[in-house]
N, C-alpha and C positions, 0 to 999 in steps of 0.2 A: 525572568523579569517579573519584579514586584508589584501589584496593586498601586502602589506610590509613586512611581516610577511613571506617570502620563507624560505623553508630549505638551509639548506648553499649547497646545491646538485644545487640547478636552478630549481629543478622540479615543481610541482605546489602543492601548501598547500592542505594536507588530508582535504577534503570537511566537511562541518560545517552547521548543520541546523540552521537557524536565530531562531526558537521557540525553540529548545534546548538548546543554547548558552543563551538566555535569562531569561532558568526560572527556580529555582529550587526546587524538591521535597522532602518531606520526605524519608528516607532511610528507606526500609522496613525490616523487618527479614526475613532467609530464615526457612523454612518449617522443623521442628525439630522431630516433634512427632505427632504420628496419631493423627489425630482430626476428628472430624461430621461436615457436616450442612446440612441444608435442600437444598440448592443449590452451587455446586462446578462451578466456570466460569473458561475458562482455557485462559487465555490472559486478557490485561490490556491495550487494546487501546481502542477505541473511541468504540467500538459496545462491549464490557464487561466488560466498566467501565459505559454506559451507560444503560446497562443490570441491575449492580448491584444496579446503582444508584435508578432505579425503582422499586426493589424487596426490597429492603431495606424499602423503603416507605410502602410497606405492611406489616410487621413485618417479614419477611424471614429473616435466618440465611444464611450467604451468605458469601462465602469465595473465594478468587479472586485469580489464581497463575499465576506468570508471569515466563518466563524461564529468562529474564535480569533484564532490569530496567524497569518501569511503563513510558508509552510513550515514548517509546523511537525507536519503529519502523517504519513503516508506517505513524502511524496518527502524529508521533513527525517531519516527512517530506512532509509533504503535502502542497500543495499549499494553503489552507483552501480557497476554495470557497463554499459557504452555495447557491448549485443550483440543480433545478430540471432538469436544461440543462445540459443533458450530452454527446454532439454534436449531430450529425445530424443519430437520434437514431429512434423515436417513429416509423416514418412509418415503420421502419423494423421491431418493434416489435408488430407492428399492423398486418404486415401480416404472424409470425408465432405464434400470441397465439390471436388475434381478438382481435376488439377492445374492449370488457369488461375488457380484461387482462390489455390492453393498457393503459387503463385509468386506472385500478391500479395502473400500475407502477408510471405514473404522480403524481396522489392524494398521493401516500405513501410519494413519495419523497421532494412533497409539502407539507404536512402535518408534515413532520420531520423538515421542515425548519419554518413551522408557530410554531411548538414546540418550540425549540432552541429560536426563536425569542422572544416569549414570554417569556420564563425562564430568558433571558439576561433581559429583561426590569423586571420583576418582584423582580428576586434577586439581580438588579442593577449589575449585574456582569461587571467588567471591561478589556473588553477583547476588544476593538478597532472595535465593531458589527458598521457596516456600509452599508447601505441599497445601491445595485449595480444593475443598471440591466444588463443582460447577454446577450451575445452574440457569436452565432455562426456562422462562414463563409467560403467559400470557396476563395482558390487562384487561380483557376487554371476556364477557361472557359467551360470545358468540363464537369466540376459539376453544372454549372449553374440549369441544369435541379432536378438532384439530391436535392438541397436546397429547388427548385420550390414542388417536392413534398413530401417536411419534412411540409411545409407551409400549407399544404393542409390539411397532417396528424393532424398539431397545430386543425387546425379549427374542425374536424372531433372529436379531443376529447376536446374539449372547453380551450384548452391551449392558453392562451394570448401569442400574438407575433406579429413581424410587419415587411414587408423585410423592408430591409434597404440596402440604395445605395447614396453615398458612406458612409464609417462608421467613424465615429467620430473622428478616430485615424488614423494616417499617416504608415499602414502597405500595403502591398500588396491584397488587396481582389477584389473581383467581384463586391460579394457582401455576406448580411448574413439576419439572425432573428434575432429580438431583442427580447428576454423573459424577462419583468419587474421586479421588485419587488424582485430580487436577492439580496443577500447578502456574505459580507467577513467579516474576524474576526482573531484575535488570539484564536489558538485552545488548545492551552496549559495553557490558560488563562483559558480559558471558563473552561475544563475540567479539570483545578483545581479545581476549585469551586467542579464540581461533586463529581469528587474524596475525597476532605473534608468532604463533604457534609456526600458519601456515610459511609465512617469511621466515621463520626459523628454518625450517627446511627447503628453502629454496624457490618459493613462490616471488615472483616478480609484480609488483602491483604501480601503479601507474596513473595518477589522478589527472584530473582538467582535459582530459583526450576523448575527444564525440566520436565513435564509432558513425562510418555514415554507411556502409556497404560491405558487406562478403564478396569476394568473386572466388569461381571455383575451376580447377582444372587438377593438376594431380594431387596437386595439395591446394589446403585453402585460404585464401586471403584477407585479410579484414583490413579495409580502408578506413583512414581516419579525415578528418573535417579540413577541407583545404588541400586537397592535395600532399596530404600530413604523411607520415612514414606509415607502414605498415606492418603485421605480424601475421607472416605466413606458419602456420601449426596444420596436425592430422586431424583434430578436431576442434568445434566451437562450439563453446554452450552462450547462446541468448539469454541472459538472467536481466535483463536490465528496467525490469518491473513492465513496460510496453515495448515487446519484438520492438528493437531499433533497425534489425533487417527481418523485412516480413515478406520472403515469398507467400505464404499462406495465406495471406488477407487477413491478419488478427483482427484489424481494427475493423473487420465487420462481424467478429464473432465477439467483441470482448466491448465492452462500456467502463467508462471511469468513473467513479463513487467520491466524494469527500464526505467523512465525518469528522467530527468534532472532538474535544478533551480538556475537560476543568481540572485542575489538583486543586481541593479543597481540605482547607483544617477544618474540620466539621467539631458542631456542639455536643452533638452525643456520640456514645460510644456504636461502635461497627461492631456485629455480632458474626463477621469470618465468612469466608465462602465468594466467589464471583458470582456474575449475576450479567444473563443477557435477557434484555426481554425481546419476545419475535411478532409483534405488532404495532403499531401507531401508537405514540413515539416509540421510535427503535432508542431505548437507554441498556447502558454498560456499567458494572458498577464492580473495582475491587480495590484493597487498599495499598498503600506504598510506604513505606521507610523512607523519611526526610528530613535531616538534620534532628534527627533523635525523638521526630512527632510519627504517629501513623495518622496518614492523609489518606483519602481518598478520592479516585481516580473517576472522574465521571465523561462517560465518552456517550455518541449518541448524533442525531441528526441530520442524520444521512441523506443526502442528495447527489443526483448526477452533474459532475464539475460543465460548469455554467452556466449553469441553467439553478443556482441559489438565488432568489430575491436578493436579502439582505443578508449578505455573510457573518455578521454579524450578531445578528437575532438568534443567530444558532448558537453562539456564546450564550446570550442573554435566557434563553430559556433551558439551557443545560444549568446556568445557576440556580432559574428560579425552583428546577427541577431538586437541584440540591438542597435549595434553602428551605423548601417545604419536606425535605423528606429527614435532614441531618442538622440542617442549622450552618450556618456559614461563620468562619472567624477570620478568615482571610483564604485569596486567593493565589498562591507563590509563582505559578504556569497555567497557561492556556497555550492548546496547539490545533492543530488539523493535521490529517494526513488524507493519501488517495490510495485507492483500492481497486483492481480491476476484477472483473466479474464477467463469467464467460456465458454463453448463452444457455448453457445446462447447471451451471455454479457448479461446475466441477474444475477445478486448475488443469491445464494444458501441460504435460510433462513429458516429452520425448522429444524425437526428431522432430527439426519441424516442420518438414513437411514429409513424403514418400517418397518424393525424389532427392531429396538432401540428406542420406541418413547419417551423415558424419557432422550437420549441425543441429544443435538439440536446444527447445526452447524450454521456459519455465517462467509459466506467469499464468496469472489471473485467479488469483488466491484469498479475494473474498474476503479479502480482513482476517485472515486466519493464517499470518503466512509465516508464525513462529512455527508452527507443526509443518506448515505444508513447504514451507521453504525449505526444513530442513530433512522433510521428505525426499522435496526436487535433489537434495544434494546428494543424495544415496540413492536415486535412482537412475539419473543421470551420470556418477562414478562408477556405479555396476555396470551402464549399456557401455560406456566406453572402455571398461575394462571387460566387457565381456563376459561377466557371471548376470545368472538369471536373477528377477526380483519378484516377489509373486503377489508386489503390487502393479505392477505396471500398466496390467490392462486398462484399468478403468480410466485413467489420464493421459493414454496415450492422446495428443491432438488428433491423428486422423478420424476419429470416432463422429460419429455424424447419427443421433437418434433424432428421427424425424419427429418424434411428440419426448420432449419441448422444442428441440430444436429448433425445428422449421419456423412455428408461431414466433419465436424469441427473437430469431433473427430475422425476420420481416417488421415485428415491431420496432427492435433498437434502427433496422436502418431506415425506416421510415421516419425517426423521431430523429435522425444523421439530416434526413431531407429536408425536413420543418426547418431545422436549425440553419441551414445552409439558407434555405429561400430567406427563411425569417429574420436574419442578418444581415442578405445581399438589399431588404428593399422594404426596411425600418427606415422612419423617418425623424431623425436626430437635430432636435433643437438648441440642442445646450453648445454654448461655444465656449472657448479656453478662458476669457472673461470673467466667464461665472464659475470659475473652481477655485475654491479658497486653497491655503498653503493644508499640505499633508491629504488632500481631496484628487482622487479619479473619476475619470466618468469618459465615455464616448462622448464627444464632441463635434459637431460639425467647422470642418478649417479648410478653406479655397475652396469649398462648397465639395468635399468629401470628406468622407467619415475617417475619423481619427482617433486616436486614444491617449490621451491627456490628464500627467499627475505632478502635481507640485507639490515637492518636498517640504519639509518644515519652515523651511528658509525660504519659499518662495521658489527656489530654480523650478523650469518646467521642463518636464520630457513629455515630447512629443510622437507618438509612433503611427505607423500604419496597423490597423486591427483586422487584418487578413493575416489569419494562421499560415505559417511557413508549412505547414503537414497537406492539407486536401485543400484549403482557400477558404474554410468557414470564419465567421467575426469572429473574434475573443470578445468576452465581456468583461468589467471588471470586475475584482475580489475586493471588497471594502476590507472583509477581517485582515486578509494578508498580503493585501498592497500588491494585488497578482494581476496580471490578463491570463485570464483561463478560457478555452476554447470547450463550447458546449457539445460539439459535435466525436472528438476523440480523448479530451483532456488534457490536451497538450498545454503546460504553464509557461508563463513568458515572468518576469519581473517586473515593474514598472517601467525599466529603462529597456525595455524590450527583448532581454537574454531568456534563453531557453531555459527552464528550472524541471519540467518532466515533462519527456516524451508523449508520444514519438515525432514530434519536432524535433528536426534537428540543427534548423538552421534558424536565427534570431529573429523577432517582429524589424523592419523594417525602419530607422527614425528617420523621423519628419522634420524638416526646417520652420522652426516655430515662425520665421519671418520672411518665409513665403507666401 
C-alpha cells in the first residue's frame, strides 16, 4: 500500500508487508476429518515448513496445520537478513553456557545460512539471494568498550570480523564489526520453492485450523478448535511462533517483542553491507529490489507488544530516522512483526519438555529466525529421524542457567504481574461516544471496560478486552488496528479474532446496545 493511498479519515494506511503484498499462494483446505501421519507440524512458517521440507525427503508422512494462512506471520514480516550476527551477542553467550556452547550457536547459525545458500544456487531458486556482509555497531561512546569485547569474543571462537571505523554508511555510530559473507533475500520467494517442493512430495498442509491441545497415549493426538477432527502421528513438532501446547510453561520463559519496517526510496545512494545497531534506538538497515528501484529497508523500535505508547510514533520516527540519514522520495510499505525472546536469548529447540520426547518445540528466535528457523528444521528432522546433530546442545529447552536465567525470569514475570494488576484496576473514562470512524481505544460500556473500533464507515465493534490466554487486558495497536495483550502477546483483530498466539480462542463481542 502506497503513501496516497489514506483512508479518507487522515489516519495512516493499515501496514502492509512488502513480501506479502507481493506473492501469492496456493489456498489450502481446512482440516475436515481425522487423519494419520507419521509426523503432525503445528505451524507453517520458516522453521515448519522447513521441518517438513526435510522429512519429506526421507519418505515421512507429514502433515503441516497452520491456525490462518501459510506465511503469513512472522516469517511473512521479517526483514530477511540470512546472518549469524545477531548483534553484539557471543561474548554473552560465552560466558553463561562456555565457549563449547558458544561456538555452537555460531556453526549452527552458519551452517543454516551455508545451507539455504546452497539450495538457492542449486535449485536456481529466484529469490533476490545476495551476498551482504553484516555489520554491527554502537551509537553511543559508552559502549565503545562493550563492542571492544564482542571482538575478542569473534577471535576466541574463530568468527571472522574486523572493527571498523568509520562505517560505510552515513548513520550515527562509533563504531562496529564487520562479520563477511552475510547474505539477504526474498523469503517468500525462497520458501515457496520449499513449500511446492514439500507438497510435491507428499506433505499435506492444511490452513484456518487452531491447534488447541496434544493428548498422548501410544500415539499422539493433536486436537483442533471446537471439537474439530484430529491428527493422530508418532510425532509433533510445535513450530507455531508461541508453544500453542505448552506443558513447559513457555509463556513464563519467553516475552513477545514488536518492531517495526519503512521501505524507503531514499535520495542518495547506499554504499552495500547490512547494518544492526545494538543500543538506544535499536535501527536495522539493508537494501531491497523493487520494481527495478534499490530501496531500503529500515526496521527498528522495538518494544514489548502492549505495552507501545503510540504505535504509531514508531513508524514516525523510523522515517525521520531515514530522512536524516538518506533522504526520503517516497514510502511504497510499512509493516511490524513479533518476535519472541527467551530468557537467556537463546531459541528453545527440541522436546518440549523431558517427559514428552516425541513432541518437539521451536521458538523464541529473537528476530533472527531466517538462520534459526532453518536451524530448528534440521535439528528437529535429525532428532526424529534419529542421527546426531552437534548443534543440539545449547537449545535444547530443558537447559536452565541460573545467571541469567533466574534474574530474567523473575523480572519478565513480575512485569506479567504489573500488567495483569494494572489492567484489572485502571480507570477508563473514554466511552464508545468519543471514538471517531477508523479510531480504537478502551472504553468504559455498562460501567465495564471494553474495547471499541469504528471502521471507516462508522460500524462499531464492540468486545470484551480480557485475553482469552491467562485474563490479562489487551490494549490497543493504533498502527495496526490490533488488541494486543501486554502480558504474553497474544493479538486479537479489531472484531475480536485471534491473529498470534497463544490465544487460542477469540476476545469475546459485546452487544453495543446493552
Amino acid at each position: 500500500m502506497s503513501d496516497n493511498q489514506q483512508p479518507k479519515t487522515g489516519l495512516p494506511p493499515v501496514p502492509e508487508s512488502l513480501w506479502r503484498a507481493t506473492h501469492e499462494f496456493d489456498a489450502y483446505p481446512k482440516l475436515t476429518e481425522d487423519i494419520t501421519a507419521d509426523v503432525a507440524i503445528i505451524g507453517a512458517g520458516i522453521a515448519g515448513i522447513t521441518t517438513a521440507y526435510l522429512l519429506a525427503q526421507t519418505g515421512m508422512r507429514v502433515v503441516v496445520l497452520e491456525a490462518g494462512k501459510v506465511l503469513d506471520g512472522t516469517t511473512g514480516h521479517t526483514t530477511a537478513k540470512v546472518s549469524a550476527q545477531h548483534g553484539v551477542i557471543f561474548d554473552e553467550i560465552m560466558h553463561h553456557f562456555g565457549q563449547e556452547q558458544a561456538q555452537m550457536y555460531y556453526e549452527g547459525n552458519a551452517d543454516a545460512a551455508k545451507w539455504m545458500r546452497n539450495l538457492v544456487q542449486e535449485k536456481q531458486i529466484d529469490c533476490q539471494w545476495a551476498e551482504e556482509d553484516a555489520y554491527v555497531y554502537i551509537q553511543s561512546e559508552e559502549n565503545i568498550k562493550k563492542l571492544e569485547i564482542e571482538l575478542t569474543a569473534y577471535g576466541k571462537l574463530n568468527i571472522p570480523g574486523e572493527w571498523v571505523d568509520p562505517l560505510p554508511i552515513p548513520v550515527p555510530a562509533r563504531a562496529g564489526i564487520r562479520m563477511p559473507g552475510q547474505a539477504r533475500f526474498d523469503p517468500l520467494a525462497y520458501l515457496h520453492y520449499l513449500l511446492d517442493s514439500a507438497v510435491k512430495q507428499g506433505v499435506r498442509i492444511y490452513e484456518h485450523t487452531t491447534v488447541t491441545d496434544v493428548e498422548e497415549d501410544a500415539s499422539l493426538h493433536v486436537r483442533t478448535y471446537g471439537d474439530g477432527p484430529s491428527v493422530t502421528a508418532e510425532h509433533i513438532v510445535v513450530a507455531s511462533h508461541f508453544p500453542v501446547y505448552d506443558p513447559g510453561f513457555y509463556f513464563t520463559r519467553l516475552h513477545a517483542e514488536r518492531s517495526y519496517a519503512v521501505l524507503v526510496e531514499p535520495e542518495k545512494a547506499y554504499a552495500g553491507g547490512m547494518y544492526i545497531s545494538d543500543d538506544t534506538p535499536y535501527r536495522s538497515l539493508r537494501t531491497v529490489l523493487h520494481d527495478g528501484k534499490e530501496l531500503i529497508l529500515f526496521g527498528g523500535e522495538n518494544h514489548k507488544t502492549g505495552q507501545g505508547i503510540c504505535t504509531f510514533g514508531h513508524y514516525e520516527r523510523l522515517e525521520q530516522f531515514a530522512a536524516e540519514t538518506f533522504g526520503i522520495r517516497n514510502i511504497p510499505f510499512r509493516w511490524s512483526a513479533q518476535d519472541l525472546i527467551s530468557i537467556d536469548k537463546v531459541p528453545y529447540i527440541g522436546p518440549i519438555t523431558g517427559r514428552h520426547e516425541r513432541v518437539y518445540v521451536a521458538t523464541g528466535f529473537a528476530k533472527w529466525g531466517m538462520t534459526t528457523g532453518t536451524m530448528a528444521g534440521h535439528l528437529l528432522a535429525d532428532r526424529i529421524t534419529g542421527r546426531d546433530n552437534p548443534h543440539a546442545a545449547i537449545f535444547d529447552p530443558a537447559r536452565f542457567k541460573a545467571d541469567p536465567g533466574m534474574k530474567h525470569f523473575i523480572v519478565e514475570n513480575m512485569n506479567v504481574a504489573k500488567e495483569l494488576i494494572s489492567g484489572k484496576v485502571g480507570i477508563v473514562h473514554k466511552k464508545v461516544s468519543d471514538i471517531g470512524d477508523d479510531e480504537g481505544a478502551v472504553v468504559r460500556h455498562n460501567g465495564k471496560r471494553a474495547g471499541a473500533y469504528k471502521d471507516t464507515s462508522g460500524k462499531l465493534f464492540l468486545v470484551d478486552t480480557t485475553c482469552t490466554h491467562l485474563g490479562c487486558e489487551v490494549e490497543w495497536n493504533v498502527g495496526e488496528r490490533s488488541w494486543d495483550c501486554p502480558c504474553h502477546g497474544s493479538r486479537f483483530d479489531y472484531a475480536g479474532h485471534v491473529i498470534e498466539g497463544p490465544a487460542v480462542e477469540d476476545l469475546k463481542v459485546l452487544d453495543a446496545q446493552e
